[in-house]
Wavefront OBJ file of the C-alpha trace (Angstrom):
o trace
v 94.916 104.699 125.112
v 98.390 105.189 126.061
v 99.907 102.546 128.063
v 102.644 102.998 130.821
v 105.090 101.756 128.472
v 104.507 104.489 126.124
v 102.385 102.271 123.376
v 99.491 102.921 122.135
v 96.434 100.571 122.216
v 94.248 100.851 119.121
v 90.916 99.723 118.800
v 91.326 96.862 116.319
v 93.790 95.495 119.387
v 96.859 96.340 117.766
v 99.329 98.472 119.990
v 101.673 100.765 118.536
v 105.406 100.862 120.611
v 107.474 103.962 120.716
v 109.947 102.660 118.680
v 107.205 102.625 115.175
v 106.190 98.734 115.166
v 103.274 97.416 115.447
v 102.261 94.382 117.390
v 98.625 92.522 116.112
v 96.411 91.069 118.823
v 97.992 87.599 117.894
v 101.648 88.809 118.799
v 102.643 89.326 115.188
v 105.609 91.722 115.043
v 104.892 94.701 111.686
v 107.725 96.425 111.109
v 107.608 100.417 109.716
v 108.576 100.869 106.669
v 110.992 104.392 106.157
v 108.099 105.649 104.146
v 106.248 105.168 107.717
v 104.006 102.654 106.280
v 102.973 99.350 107.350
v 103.297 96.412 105.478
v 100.106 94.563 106.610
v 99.259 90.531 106.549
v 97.028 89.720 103.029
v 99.123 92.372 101.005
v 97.463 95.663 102.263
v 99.472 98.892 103.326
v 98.326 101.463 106.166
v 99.829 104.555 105.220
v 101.831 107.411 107.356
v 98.715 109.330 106.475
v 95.969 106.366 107.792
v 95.356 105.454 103.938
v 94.734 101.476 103.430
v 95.964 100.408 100.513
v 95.120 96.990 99.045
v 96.172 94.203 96.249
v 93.377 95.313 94.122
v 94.380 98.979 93.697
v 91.567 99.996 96.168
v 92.153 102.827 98.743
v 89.916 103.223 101.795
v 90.410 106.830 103.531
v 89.588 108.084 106.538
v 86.486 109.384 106.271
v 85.487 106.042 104.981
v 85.203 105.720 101.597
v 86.926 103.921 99.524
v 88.621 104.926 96.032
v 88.382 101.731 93.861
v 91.505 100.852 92.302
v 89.370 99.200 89.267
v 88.050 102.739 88.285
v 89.465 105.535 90.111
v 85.618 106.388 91.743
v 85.395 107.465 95.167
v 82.807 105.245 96.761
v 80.765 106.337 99.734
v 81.589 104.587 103.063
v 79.712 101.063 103.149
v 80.758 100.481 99.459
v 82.244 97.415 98.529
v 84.254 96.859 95.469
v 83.949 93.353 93.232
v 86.223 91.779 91.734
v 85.017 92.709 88.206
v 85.321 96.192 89.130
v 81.874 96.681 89.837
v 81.068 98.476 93.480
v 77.812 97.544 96.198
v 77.042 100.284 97.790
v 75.398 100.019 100.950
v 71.822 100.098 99.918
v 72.523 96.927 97.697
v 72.985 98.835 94.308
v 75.695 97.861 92.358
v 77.444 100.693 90.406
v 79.458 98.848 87.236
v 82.374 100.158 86.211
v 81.746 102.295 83.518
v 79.317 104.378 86.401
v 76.191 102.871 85.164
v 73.773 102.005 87.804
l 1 2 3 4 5 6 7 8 9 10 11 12 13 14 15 16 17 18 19 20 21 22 23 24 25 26 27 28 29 30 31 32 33 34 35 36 37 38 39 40 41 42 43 44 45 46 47 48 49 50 51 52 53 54 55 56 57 58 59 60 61 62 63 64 65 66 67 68 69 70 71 72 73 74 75 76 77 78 79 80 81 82 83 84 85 86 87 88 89 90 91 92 93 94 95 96 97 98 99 100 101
């Protein structure tokens, strides 16, 4: 939703100003980066290109899957990556990291 002021309101209550910062719903200020990315709180980066990079090497895209950082495997949306590298996908299987099931 664009607002009169020329932000945008995102659905995770962020709002976007015209000027390429980013305001959370708690007021926190996030400046752009000049590779247009956002420096996020925890250590994550949203990319110019919607990309969510975090500490851990992991990647979630757009479409909703996630690229573990651990292994380099594109997970299915739902997927959740472990700390030993291992991934839960959303029917409770756990894919280790060599692929194994």
């Amino acid at each position: 939703v664009v607002r009169p002021d020329g932000s945008i309101a995102l659905p995770n209550g962020c709002r976007l100003m015209p000027d390429g910062t980013m305001i959370t719903p708690d007021g926190s200020v996030i400046e752009q980066s000049a590779d247009g990315s956002y420096a996020l709180p925890g250590g994550a980066r949203l990319t110019a290109n919607g990309e969510v990079h975090f500490p851990n090497g992991d990647v979630m895209h757009l479409d909703g899957t996630i690229t573990s950082g651990a292994t380099g495997q594109r997970l299915p949306p739902g997927a959740q990556t472990l700390p030993d590298g291992s991934a839960r996908l959303a029917n409770g299987m756990v894919v280790l990291p060599d692929g194994s099931v």
